[in-house]
C-alpha positions in Angstrom: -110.4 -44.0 119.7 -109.9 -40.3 120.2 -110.7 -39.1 116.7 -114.2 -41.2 117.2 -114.8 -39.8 120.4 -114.3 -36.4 119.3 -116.3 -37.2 116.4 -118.9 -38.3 118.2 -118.7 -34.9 120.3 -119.2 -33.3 117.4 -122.1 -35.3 115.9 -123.7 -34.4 119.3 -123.2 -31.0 119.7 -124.9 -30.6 115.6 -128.1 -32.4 116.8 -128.8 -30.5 119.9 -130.1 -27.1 117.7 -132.2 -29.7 115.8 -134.3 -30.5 119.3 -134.4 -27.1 120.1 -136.3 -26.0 117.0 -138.6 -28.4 118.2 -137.8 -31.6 115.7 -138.5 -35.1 116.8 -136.0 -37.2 116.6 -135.8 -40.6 118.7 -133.3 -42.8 120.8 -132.8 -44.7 117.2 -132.9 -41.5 115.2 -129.7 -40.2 116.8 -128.3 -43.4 117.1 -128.4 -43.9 113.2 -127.2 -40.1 113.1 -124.8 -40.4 114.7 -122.9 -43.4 112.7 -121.3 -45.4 115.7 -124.2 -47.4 116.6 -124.5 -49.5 113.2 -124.1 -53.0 115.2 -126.1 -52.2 118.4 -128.8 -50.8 115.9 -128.5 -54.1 113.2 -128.7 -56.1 116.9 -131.7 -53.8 117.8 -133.1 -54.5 114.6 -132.7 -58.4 114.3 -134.4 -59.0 118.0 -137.3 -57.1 116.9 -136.8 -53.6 119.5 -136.6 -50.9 117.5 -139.9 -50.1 117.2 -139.5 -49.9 121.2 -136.5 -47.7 121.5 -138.6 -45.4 118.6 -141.4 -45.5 120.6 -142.6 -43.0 123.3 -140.8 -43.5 126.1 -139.2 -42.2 128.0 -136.0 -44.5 127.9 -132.5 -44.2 128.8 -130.1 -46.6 126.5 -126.7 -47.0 127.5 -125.3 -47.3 123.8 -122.1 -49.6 123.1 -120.3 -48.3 120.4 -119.8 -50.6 117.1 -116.0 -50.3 118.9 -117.5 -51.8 122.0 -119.2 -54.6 120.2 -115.9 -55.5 117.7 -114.0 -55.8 121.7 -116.4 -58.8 122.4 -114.8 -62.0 121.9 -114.3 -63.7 118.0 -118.2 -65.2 117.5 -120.1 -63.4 120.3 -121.9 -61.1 118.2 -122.9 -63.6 115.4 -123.9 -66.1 118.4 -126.3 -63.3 119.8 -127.2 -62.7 116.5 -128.1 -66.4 116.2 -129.9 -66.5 119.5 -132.7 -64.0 119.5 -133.6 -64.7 123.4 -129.8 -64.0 124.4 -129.8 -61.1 122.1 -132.6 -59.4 124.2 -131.6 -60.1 127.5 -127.9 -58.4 126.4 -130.0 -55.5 124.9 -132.4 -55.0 127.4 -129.6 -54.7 129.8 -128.7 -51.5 128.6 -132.2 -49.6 128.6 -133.7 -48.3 131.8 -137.0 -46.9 131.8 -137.1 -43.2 132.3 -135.5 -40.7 131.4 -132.2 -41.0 133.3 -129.9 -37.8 133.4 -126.1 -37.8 134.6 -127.2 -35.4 137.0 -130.0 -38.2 138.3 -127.0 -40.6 139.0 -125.3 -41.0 142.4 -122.2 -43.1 143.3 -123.3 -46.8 143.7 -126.6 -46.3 143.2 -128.6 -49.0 141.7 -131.0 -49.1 138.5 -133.4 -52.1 137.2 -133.3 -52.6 133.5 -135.6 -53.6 131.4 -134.0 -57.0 131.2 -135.1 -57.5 135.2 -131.5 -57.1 136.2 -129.6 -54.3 137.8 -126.7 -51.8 137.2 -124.3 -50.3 139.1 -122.8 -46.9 138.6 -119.6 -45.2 139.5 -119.0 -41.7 139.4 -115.1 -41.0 140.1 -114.5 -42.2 137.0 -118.2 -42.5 135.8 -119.1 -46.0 134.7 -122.3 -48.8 134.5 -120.7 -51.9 135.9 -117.3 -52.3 134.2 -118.3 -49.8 130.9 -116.7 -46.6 131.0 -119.4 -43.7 129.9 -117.6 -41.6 126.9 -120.6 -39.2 126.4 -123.2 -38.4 128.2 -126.8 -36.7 128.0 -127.3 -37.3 124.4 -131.2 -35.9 124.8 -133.9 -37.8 122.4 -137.5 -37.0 121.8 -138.1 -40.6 123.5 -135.4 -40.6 126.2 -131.8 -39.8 126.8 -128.7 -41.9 125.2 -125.3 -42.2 127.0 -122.4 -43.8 125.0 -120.2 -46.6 126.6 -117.4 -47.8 125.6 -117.9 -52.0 126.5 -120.8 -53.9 126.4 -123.2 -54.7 129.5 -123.1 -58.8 129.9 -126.3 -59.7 132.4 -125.4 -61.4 135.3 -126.0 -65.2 134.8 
């Protein structure tokens, strides 16, 4: 878990020259960069949103690691995968719209997602509902990416 964090660092801190020689790349370009996405980006794919999360934004995802998505249960991810309604309303629940900075969050605030629902965040230590944030800030041409380490169920 700690090399991929690190690596994920580091896979970070190589993009950000990239944006400021002005290059374009969006919430799904540095996802796919960055390697550690390849489920929540096959999920993205197979409910039909990446052409969203590529589009203009702005957006702020809060990105499960493929980590995150092999902690879910034996079956959940083929069942979402199997049910493209469900797999929405799980992936909308991580996207608010805006451009949402750590520096914009306070503790216990509240923020609608696109799924209609709302999350919570924690500061001391910082987390959306019962996710842990690992990374934070990841800037995109479309919006802003921060990397959690569980996925966001919506409430029922």
């Amino acid at each position: 878990m700690r090399n991929a964090l690190l690596a994920l660092a580091a896979s970070t801190a190589l993009a950000a020259p990239a944006f400021a020689d002005g290059h374009s790349n969006t919430i799904v370009d540095v996802a796919t960069e960055a390697g550690s996405f390849t489920t929540l980006l096959a999920a993205a794919e197979a409910a039909g949103l990446v052409e969203t999360l590529s589009g203009e934004g702005p957006l702020t995802v809060f990105a499960p690691t493929d980590e995150a998505f092999a902690a879910l249960p034996e079956g959940t991810v083929e069942g979402l995968l199997a049910d493209t309604d469900a797999l929405t309303a799980v992936l909308t629940y991580h996207v608010v719209a805006g451009a949402v900075m750590s520096t914009d969050l306070t503790d216990g605030m509240t923020a609608a997602t696109v799924n209609g629902a709302d999350i919570t965040v924690s500061l001391d230590p910082v987390m959306i509902n019962d996710a842990n944030v690992v990374a934070a800030d990841i800037e995109a041409s479309n919006g802003v990416i921060h990397v959690i380490d569980s996925v966001l169920l919506p409430p029922q």
